[in-house]
C-alpha positions as CSV (number, residue, x, y, z in Angstrom):
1,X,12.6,9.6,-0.6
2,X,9.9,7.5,0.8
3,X,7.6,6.6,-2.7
4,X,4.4,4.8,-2.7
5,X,4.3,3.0,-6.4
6,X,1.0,3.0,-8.3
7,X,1.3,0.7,-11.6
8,X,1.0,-2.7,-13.3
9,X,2.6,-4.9,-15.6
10,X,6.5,-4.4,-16.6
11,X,6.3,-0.5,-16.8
12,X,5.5,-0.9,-13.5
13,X,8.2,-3.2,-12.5
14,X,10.7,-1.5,-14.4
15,X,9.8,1.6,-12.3
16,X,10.2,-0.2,-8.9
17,X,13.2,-1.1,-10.0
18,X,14.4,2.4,-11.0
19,X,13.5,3.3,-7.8
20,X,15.1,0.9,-5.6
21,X,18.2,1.1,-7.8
22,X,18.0,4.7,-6.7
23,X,17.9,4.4,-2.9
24,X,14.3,5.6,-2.0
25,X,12.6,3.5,-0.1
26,X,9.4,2.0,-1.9
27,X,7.1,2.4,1.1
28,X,4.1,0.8,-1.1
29,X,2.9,-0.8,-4.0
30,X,-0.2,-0.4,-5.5
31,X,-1.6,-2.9,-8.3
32,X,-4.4,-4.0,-9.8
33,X,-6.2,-7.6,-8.3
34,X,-5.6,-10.8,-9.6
35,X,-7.4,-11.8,-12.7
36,X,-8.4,-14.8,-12.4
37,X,-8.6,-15.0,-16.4
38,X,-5.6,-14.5,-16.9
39,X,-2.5,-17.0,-16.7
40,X,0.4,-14.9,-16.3
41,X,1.3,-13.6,-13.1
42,X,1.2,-10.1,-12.8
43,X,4.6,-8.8,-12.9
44,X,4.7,-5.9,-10.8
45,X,3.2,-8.0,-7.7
46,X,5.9,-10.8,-8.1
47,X,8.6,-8.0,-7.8
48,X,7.2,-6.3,-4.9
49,X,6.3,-9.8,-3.3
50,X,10.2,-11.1,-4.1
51,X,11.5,-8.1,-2.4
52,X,9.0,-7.8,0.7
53,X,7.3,-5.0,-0.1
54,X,3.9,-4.0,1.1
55,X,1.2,-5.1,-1.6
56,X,-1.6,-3.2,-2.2
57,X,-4.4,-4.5,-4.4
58,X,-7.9,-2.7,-4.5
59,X,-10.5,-2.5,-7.6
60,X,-10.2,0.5,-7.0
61,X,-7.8,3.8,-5.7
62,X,-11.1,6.4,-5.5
63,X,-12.3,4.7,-2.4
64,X,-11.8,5.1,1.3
65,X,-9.3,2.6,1.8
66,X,-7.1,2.8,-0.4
67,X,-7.0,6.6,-0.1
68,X,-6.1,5.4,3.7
69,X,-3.8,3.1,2.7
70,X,-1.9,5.8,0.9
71,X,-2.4,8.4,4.1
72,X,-0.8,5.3,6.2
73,X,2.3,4.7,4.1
74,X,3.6,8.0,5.0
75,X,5.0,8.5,1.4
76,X,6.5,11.4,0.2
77,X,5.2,11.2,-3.5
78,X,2.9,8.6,-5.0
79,X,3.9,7.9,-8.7
């Protein structure tokens, strides 16, 4: 199943990891910007980053491009 991945932090890497552990193919993953407040990395980037998956990161998923974004990834299901 081709899955676009919409999260943040380690729930979110745990669930890209489910995933991939799985065998569908993580088409996409969405999370929020950088902070630039904060000093940790966020976690779900660094795993999508470390594994060469396309990395998404928009203030916000209610405008046009990243409702695009999601239309061009040709997921199956967004989660």
């Amino acid at each position: 199943m081709r899955v676009a991945l919409i999260g943040s932090a380690d729930f979110g890497k745990a669930a890209l990891e489910a995933f991939l552990d799985r065998g569908d193919e993580v088409v996409a993953v969405f999370c929020p910007p950088d902070n630039p407040k904060s000093s940790k990395p966020e976690v779900l980037k660094e795993a999508a980053i470390a594994r060469g998956l396309t990395l998404l990161q928009f203030a916000s998923l209610k405008g046009p491009e990243a409702a695009q974004a999601m239309i061009d990834s040709k997921a199956d299901i967004c989660v």
